[in-house]
C-alpha positions, 0 to 999 in steps of 0.5 A, spaced: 138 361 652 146 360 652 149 362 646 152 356 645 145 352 644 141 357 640 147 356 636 146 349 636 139 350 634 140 355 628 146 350 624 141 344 625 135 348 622 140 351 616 143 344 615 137 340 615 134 346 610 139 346 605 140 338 604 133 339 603 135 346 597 141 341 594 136 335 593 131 340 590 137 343 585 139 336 584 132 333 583 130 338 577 136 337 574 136 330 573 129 332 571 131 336 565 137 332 564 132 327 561 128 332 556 131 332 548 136 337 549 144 338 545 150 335 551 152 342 551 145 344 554 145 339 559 153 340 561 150 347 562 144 347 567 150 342 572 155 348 572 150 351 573 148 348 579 154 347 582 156 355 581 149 355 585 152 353 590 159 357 588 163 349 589 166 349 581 173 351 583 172 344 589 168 340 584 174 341 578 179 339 584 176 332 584 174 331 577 176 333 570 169 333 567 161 336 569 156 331 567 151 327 572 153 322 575 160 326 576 155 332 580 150 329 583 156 324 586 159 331 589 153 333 591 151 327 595 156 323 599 161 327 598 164 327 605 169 333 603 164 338 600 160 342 606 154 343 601 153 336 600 147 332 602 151 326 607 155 332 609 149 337 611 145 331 614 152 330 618 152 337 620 144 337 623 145 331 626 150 333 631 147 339 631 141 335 635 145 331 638 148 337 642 142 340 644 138 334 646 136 337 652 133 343 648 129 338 643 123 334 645 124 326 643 121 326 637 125 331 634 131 328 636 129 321 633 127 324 628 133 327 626 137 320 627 132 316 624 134 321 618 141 320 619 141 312 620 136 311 614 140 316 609 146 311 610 142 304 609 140 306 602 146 309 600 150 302 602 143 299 599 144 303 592 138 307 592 140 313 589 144 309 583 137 304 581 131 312 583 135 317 583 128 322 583 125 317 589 132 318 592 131 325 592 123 325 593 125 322 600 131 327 602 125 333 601 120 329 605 125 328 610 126 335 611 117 336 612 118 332 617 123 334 621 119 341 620 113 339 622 115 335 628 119 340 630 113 347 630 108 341 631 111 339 638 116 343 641 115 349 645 114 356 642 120 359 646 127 361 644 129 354 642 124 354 636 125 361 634 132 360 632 130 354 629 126 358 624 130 364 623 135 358 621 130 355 617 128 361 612 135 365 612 137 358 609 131 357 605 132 366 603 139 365 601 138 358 596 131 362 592 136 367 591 141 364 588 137 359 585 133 365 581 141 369 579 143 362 577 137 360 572 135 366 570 141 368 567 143 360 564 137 361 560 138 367 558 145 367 556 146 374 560 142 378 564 135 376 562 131 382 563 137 388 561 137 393 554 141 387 551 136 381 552 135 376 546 128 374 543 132 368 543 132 368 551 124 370 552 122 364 548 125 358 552 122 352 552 117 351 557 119 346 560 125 349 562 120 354 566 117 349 570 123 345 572 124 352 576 118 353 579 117 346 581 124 346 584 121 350 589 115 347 589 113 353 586 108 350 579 102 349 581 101 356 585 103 359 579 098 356 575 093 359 581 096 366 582 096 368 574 092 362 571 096 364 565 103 361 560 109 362 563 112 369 564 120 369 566 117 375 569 112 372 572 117 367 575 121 372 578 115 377 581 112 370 584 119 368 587 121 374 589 115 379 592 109 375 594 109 374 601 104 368 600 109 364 596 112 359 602 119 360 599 119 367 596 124 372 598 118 376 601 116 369 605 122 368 608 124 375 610 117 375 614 119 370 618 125 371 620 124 377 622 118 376 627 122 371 630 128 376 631 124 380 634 121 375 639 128 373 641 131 381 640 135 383 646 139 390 647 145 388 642 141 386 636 137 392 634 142 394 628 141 386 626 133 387 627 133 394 623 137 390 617 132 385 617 127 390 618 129 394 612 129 388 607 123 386 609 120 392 607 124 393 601 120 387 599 114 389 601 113 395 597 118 392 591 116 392 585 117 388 580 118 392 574 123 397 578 127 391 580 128 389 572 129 395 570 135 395 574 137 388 573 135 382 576 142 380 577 145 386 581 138 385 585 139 379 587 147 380 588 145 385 594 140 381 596 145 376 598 149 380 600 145 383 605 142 376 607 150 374 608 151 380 613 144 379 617 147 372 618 153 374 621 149 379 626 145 374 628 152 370 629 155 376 633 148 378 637 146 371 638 152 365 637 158 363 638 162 368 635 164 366 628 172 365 627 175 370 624 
């Protein structure tokens, strides 16, 4: 396959996932914003999902304070910021349309439709009257743009660039998402020697909001049939390869569609994902504690990052210096 079109493929499938990460983000702080709680609470979990993000620096730049409608504004049809909504629909659109040869017509129809829709109820308001069905119907959206496209491409390169967009995005939102939240709610580094008794009693609520963010609530309730444990929260979203978004999830599938395109220059990029993959597998939940769950996730981060740019350097149109 040319480079040029894997790279197509990859972008279009990391676009399409992550406006679908954003509106999830997005969806269960609008949520949570409607519980009881202090201003300064809830001018809290918006900085929060703009430093999820890593956009505080571009959003102060535009706007002189944090609130709702100032955020969710930023992260929707803002055509300025790369990680928004309008932005990364754009972006997965013309990714699509570039490769239209290598997409079966219902994926590309798919991926317009989308595009022009999305349009049509912004000019319409539909985010200012729902903003909750707005952001249900970006989720269903990205489903079935997934769907369409396992359900009726061919298994052959083209959708495995397609995955391994898919779930190194779909890696790096849950980690991020995981560092981000775990600390707000703890005020620190929630499992370390200083964490709070304060900090292991946080509203219900709140918990569930995290796990329902990555549609994560009733499989909880499934696996531990018990309360909400943060620790818990952490082990399901990090090692349980049978969660769909877990770490451990997403790991595996990237991995087994690099080694269905592997070719003689990606063996070091195959034995980095192969490493992580492991490092899941045989993790434990209390050994990552024990070291601190920010520094863990960090590195996580760090290693999904170089795995992109390997994947980039072995496969893609070479990334600007």
């Amino acid at each position: 396959m040319l480079s040029r079109t894997a790279d197509h493929l990859f972008w279009m499938a990391r676009y399409m996932e992550r406006a679908e990460n954003t509106a999830r983000m997005l969806d269960v702080n609008y949520q949570t914003s409607l519980l009881p709680q202090s201003t300064d609470m809830a001018e809290q979990g918006w900085r929060g999902l703009l430093s999820i993000s890593e956009l505080t620096w571009s959003f102060s730049q535009k706007y002189q304070a944090v609130g709702a409608r100032s955020v969710m504004d930023f992260m929707v049809r803002d055509e300025t910021n790369p990680s928004s909504i309008v932005a990364c629909l754009r972006a997965a659109r013309e990714n699509a349309r570039a490769v239209r040869g290598a997409l079966t017509t219902e994926v590309w129809e798919t991926q317009n439709q989308t595009w022009l829709e999305f349009n049509r109820m912004l000019k319409d308001g539909a985010f200012e009257r729902d903003p909750g069905s707005f952001f249900e119907w970006v989720k269903f959206r990205s489903h079935l743009s997934r769907g369409v496209t396992v359900g009726t491409m061919l298994q052959d390169e083209a959708l495995h660039f397609l995955r391994i967009g898919t779930f190194l995005e779909r890696a790096d939102n849950t980690a991020r998402l995981l560092d981000v939240k775990f600390q707000a709610l703890a005020g620190g580094d929630y499992f370390g020697p200083g964490a709070s008794k304060e900090g292991m009693e946080v509203d219900f609520y709140h918990w569930s909001a995290i796990l329902r963010s990555v549609s994560g609530f009733e499989i909880y309730r499934k696996v531990y049939r018990n309360v909400i444990h943060p620790e818990k929260v952490a082990e399901l979203l990090i090692l349980r390869p049978d969660m769909p978004r877990s770490l451990a999830a997403c790991m595996n599938e990237a991995v087994a569609n690099l080694q269905l395109v592997a070719n003689e220059q990606s063996g070091e990029t195959l034995r980095r994902a192969g490493r992580l993959k492991s490092d899941l597998r045989y993790g434990r939940i209390d050994e990552i504690l024990a070291t601190g769950l920010h520094a863990y996730l960090t590195q996580f981060l760090d290693r999904v990052g170089d795995l992109g740019v390997g994947i980039s350097r072995d496969f893609l149109v070479p990334m600007a210096a």
